[in-house]
C-alpha positions in Angstrom: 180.4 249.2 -55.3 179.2 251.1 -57.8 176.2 250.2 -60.0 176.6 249.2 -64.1 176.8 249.9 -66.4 180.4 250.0 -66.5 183.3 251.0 -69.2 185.7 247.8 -69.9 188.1 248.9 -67.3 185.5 249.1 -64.7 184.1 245.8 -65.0 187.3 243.9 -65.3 188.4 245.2 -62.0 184.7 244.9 -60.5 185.3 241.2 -61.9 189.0 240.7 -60.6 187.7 241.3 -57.0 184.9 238.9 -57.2 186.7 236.3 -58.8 186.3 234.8 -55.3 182.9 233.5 -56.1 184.0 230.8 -57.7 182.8 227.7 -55.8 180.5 228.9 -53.7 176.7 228.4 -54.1 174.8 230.1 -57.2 171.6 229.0 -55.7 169.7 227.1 -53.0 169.2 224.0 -55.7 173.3 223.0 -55.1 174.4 224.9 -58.0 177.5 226.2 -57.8 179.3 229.4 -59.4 181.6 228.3 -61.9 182.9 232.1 -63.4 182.6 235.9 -63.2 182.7 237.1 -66.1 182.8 240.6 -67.7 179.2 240.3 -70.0 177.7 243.5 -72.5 175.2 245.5 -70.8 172.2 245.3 -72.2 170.0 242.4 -72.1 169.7 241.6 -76.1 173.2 241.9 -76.2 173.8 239.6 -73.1 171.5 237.2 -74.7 173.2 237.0 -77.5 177.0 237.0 -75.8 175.4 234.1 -73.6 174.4 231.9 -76.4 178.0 232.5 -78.0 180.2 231.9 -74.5 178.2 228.6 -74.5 179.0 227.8 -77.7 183.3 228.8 -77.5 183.2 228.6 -73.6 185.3 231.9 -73.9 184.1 234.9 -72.2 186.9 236.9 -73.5 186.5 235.6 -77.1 182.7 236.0 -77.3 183.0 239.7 -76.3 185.7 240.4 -78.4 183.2 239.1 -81.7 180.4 239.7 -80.9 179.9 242.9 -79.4 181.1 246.5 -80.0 179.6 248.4 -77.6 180.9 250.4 -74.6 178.7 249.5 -71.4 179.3 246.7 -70.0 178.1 244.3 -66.7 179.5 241.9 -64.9 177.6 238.5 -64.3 177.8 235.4 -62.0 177.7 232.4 -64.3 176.7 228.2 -63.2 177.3 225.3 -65.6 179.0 225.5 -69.0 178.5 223.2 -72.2 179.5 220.2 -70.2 176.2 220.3 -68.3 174.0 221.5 -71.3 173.1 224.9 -70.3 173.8 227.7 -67.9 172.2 230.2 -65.7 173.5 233.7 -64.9 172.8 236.7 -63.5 173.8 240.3 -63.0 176.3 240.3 -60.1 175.2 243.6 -58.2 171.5 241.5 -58.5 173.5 238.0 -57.2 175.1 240.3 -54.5 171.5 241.7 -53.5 169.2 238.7 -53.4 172.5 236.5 -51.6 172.2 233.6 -54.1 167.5 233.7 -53.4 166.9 232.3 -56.8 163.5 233.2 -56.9 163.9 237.1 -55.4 166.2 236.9 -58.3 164.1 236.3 -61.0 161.2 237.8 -60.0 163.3 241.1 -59.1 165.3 241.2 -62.0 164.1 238.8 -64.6 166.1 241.1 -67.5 169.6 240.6 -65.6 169.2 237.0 -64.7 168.7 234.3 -67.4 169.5 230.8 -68.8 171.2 229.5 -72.2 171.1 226.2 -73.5 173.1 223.8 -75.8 
């Protein structure tokens, strides 16, 4: 697989094939992924893409306001507004640490992250 960052095309097929996901375990605490989703690349853009998804739970629709660059990631998303927050993280990272939380964080603490209502 290769490596972001990716141009749109590239990260909505990377996402199609991982789509998948869905279901299984984000973490060893019982969360759960609920979406893969096609993010902005860098981190204060992801941040700020994060805090809008949670607020329209639209992927597509946060992107498409909020951000109008041309590298993109892909991420692995638990929880929505429903549970008051969310956790994500880069999916190559996800892929790499197989769900570890804490590898996760303390290997890539700028491509994994949380966002609350």
């Amino acid at each position: 697989m290769k490596l972001p960052p990716y141009t749109y095309t590239e990260a909505k097929v990377a996402c199609d094939q991982h789509q998948h996901l869905i279901g299984k375990a984000y973490d060893s605490a019982g969360n759960r992924i609920d979406s893969v989703i096609v993010v902005p690349f860098e981190p204060s853009d992801r941040s700020r893409f994060f805090m809008l998804y949670l607020m329209l739970e639209d992927a597509r629709q946060a992107l498409t306001l909020d951000y109008s660059g041309t590298r993109y990631g892909v991420a692995v998303v638990s929880g929505s507004v429903h549970t008051y927050g969310m956790q994500h993280c880069d999916l190559h990272e996800w892929l790499s640490s197989e769900g570890n939380t804490s590898q996760l964080m303390h290997n890539a603490a700028d491509k994994c992250g949380s966002a609350t209502v």
